[in-house]
N, C-alpha and C positions, 0 to 999 in steps of 0.2 A: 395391062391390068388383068391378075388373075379373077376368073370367076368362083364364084362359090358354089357349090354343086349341092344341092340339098339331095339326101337318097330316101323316097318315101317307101319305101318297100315295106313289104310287111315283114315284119318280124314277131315271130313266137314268145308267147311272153313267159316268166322264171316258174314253173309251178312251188316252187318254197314262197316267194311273195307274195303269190297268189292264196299257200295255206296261209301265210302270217293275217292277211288282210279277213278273211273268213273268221279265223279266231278270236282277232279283234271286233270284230262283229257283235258274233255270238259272246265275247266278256262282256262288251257293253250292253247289250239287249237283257242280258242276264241282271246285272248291276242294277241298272231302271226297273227290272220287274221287281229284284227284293228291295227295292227301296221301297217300289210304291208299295208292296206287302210292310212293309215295317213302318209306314209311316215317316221316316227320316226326310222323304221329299217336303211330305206338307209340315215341318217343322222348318223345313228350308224355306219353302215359300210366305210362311208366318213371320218367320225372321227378317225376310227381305220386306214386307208389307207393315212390319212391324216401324212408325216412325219411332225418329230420331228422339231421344228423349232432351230438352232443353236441360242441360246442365249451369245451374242458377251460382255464379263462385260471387260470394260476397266477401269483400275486404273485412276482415279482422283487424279491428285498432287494438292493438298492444297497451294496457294500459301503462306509462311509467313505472318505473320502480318504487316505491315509497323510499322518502327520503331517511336517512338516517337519525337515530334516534339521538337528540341532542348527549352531548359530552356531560355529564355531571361534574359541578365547578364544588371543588372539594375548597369549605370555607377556609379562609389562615387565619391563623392560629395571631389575633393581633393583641393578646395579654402580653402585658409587659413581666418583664420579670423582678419579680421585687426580690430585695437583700432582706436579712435576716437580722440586719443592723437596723436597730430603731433609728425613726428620724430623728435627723438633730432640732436640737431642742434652742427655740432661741428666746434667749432671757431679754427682758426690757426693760431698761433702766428706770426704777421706778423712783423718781428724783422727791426728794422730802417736799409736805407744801412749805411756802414760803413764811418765816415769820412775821409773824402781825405786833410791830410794837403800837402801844397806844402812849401817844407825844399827846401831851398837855399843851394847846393852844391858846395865847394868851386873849384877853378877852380882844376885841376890833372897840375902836373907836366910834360911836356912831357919827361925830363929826367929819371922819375922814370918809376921801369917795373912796367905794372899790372900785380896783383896779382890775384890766381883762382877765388875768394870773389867777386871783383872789378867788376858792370856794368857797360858798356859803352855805352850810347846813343849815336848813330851817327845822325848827325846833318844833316839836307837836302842835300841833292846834286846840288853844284852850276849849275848843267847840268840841272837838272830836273827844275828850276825855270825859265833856257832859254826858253827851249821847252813850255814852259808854258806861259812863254812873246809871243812866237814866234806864239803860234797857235792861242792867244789872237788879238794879232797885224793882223793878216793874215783875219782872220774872220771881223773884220773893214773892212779890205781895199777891200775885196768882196764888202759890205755892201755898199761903197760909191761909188764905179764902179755901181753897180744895181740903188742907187740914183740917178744917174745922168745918167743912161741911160733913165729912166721913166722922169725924169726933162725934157730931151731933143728931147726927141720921136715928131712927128711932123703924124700927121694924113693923110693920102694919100688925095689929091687934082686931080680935075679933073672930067669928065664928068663920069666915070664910079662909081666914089666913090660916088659923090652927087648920082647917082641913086641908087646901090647896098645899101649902108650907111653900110659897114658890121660894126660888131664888135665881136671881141672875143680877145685870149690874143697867144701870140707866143714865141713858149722859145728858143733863141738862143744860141750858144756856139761862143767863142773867144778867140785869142790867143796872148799874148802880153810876149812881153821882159821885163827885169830889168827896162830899160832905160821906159815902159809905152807904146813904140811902137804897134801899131797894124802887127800881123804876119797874120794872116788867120782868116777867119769867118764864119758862116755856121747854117741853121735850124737843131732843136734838136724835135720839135714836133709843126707842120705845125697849123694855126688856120682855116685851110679850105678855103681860101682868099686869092690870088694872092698877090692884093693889101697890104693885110697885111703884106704879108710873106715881099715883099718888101719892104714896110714902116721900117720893123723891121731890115732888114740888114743896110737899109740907116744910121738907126739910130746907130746903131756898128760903121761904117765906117765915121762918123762923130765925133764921141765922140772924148774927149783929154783925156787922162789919166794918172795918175801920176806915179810916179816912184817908184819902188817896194822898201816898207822898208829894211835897212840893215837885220834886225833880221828875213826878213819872206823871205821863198822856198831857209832855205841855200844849195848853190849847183846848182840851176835848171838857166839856162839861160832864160827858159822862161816857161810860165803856163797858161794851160787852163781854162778859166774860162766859164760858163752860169750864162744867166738870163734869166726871163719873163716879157716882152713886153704886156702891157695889152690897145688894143685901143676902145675907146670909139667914137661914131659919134659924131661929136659937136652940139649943139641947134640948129636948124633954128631962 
């Protein structure tokens, strides 16, 4: 086994490394003094002392897109198309009415029965053609009691008449027997005028009246009647 021989001897050292290492000295001692003349150190040491600033990242939500704006639905057209040709025209048989002969029916036998087949018209009612005289005859005899009460009506007289001159019409009621007698009498709707209302009674209380047909109010002893009295001022 070989040994290793260290050799400590002194050895002279390079004077060029010796300048470099001087040089480098002297740039750096230089360096540090115009820093610290410049201030650039204690901007350096504010920097490093300077904390960390917390940087705050907050998520941004994207809002959606807005959806699209609906499709406008173009209406159809759903008119029909009409011709130019009127419509047809449809005729309806309009059948004649039917003729009515009138057949002479021989009289029926009252001794034979009817039979189920067999119609029977019944002939008016001798009653129904009274009542029918009777309401005819009745409606007259109003009719000429009212004529003759207007016939005979007589205008009020006197100083207050000639001033006032009234006129208008007055409808009385009266009450007479069989026999045509006057039983009671009375205003039904006043014409605003003393004068008149009285005129109008005198005139009832004067009439003559006739005697009540057999055929009319069978039953009643006696019957009420109305009229209207209509007076007029006479000419000067």
């Amino acid at each position: 086994m070989s040994s290793l021989a260290l050799d400590y001897r002194y050895q002279p050292r390079d004077p060029a490394r010796r300048l470099q290492g001087i040089v480098l000295v002297v740039a750096l001692h230089a360096f540090l003094g115009y820093a610290l003349v410049s201030g650039m150190a204690r901007k350096g040491l504010n920097f490093i002392k300077k904390p960390l600033e917390a940087v705050v990242i907050q998520e941004v939500i994207i809002p959606p897109p807005p959806p699209p704006p609906p499709k406008e639905i173009q209406p159809r057209d759903l008119t029909v198309p009409r011709d130019n040709a009127p419509p047809p025209q449809i005729q309806q048989e309009v059948q004649p009415p039917p003729v009515v002969k009138a057949v002479e029916l021989p009289l029926r036998d009252p001794t034979q029965p009817i039979s189920a087949n067999t119609v029977v018209i019944a002939a008016p009612s001798p009653v129904d053609n009274t009542k029918a005289i009777a309401a005819s005859m009745e409606s007259e005899y109003a009719a000429k009691l009212r004529a003759m009460l207007n016939s005979t009506k007589r205008y009020p007289t006197g100083r207050a008449a000639s001033q006032q001159r009234p006129q208008g019409k007055v409808k009385v009621w009266f009450t007479l027997n069989r026999a045509g007698t006057l039983l009671d009498a009375g205003i039904l709707e006043s014409s605003n005028s003393n004068l008149l209302d009285d005129a109008a009674i005198a005139t009832v209380r004067r009439g003559v009246y006739p005697a009540f047909p057999h055929e009319t109010w069978v039953g009643q002893e006696q019957h009420k009647f109305s009229a209207e009295i209509e007076f007029t001022p006479p000419s000067s």
